[in-house]
C-alpha positions as CSV (number, residue, x, y, z in Angstrom):
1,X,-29.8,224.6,-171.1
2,X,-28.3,225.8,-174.2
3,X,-26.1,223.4,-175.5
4,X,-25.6,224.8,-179.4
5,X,-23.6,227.3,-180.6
6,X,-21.4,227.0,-177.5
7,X,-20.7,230.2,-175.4
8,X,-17.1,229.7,-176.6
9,X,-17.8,230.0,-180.5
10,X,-20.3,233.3,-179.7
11,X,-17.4,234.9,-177.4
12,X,-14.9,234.2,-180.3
13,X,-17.5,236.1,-182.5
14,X,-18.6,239.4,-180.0
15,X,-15.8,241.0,-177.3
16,X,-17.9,240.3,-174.3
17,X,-20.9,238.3,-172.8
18,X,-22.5,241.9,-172.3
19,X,-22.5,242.3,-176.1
20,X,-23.8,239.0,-177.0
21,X,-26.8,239.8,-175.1
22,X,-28.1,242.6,-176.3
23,X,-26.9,241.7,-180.0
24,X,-28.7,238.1,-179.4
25,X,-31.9,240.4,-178.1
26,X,-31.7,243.0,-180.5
27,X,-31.7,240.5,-183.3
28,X,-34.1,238.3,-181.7
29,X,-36.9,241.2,-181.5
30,X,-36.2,241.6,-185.7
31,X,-36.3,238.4,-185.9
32,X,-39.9,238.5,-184.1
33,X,-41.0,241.3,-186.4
34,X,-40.7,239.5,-189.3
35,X,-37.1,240.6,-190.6
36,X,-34.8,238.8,-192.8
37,X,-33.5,235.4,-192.1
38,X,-30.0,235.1,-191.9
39,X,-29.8,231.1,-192.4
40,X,-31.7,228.9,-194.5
41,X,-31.7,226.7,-191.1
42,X,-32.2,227.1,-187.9
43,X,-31.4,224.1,-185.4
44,X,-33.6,226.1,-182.6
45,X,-37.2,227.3,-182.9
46,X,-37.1,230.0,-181.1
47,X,-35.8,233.4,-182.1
48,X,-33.0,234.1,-179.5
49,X,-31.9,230.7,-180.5
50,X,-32.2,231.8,-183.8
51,X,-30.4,234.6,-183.3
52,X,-27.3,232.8,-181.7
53,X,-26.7,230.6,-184.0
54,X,-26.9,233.6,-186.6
55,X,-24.2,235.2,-184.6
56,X,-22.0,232.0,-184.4
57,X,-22.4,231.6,-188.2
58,X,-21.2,235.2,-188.5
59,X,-23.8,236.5,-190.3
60,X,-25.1,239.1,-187.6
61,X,-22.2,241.4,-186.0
62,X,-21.8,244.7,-184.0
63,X,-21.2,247.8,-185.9
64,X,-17.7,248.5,-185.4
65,X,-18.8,252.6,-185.0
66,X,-22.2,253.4,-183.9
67,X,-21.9,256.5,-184.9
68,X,-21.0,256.0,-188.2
69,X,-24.1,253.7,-187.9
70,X,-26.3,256.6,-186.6
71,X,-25.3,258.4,-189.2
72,X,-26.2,255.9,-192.1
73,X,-29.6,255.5,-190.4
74,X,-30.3,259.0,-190.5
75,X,-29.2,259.6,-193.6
76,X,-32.0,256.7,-194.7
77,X,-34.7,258.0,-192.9
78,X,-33.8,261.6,-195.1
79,X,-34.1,260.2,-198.3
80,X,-36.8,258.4,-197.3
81,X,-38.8,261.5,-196.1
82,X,-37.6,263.0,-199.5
83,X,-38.9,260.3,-201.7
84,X,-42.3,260.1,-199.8
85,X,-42.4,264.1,-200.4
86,X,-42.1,263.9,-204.0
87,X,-44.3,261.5,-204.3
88,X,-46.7,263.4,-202.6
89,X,-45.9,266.6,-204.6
90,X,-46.1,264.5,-207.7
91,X,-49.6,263.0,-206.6
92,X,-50.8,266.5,-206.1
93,X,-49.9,267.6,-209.5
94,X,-51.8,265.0,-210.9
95,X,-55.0,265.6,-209.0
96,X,-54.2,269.6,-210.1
97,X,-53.7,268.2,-213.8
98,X,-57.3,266.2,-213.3
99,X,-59.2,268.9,-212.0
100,X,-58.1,271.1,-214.8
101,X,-58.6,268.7,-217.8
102,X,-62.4,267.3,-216.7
């Protein structure tokens, strides 16, 4: 039974017990893939506890528009894609620049 944060504190945090679900999941897979820690620590070892209490501290929230969030994500995948092309365009010049010069 979980005891800590109380289901009051994470309700006063996230609109509905729906929400805190899937925001305690979502967070508890990153937490599982080795993202960023929120806390410096955790009262629970494992990660949906983690996650719970990362919620109750505040530190992990809903994005109040997803689709403003969509938007920002695909935006970073862009410029990523971008940067890796020029590096790969940049890479090829060099190995043209190479085969030239030897």
């Amino acid at each position: 039974m979980m005891l800590k944060p109380s289901i009051d504190l994470l309700l006063d945090r996230v609109d509905s017990k729906y929400s805190l679900v899937i925001l305690s999941a979502k967070r508890a897979h990153e937490l599982d893939n080795h993202a960023r820690k929120m806390l410096q620590h955790y009262e629970s070892y494992k990660s949906v506890g983690k996650a719970l209490e990362e919620i109750a501290a505040g530190d992990v929230t809903i994005y109040p528009n997803p689709e403003l969030k969509r938007e920002m994500v695909r935006r970073q995948e862009q410029e990523a894609e971008m940067m890796r092309q020029h590096e790969e365009e940049a890479l090829e010049e060099r190995v043209k620049l190479d085969s030239i010069f030897k």
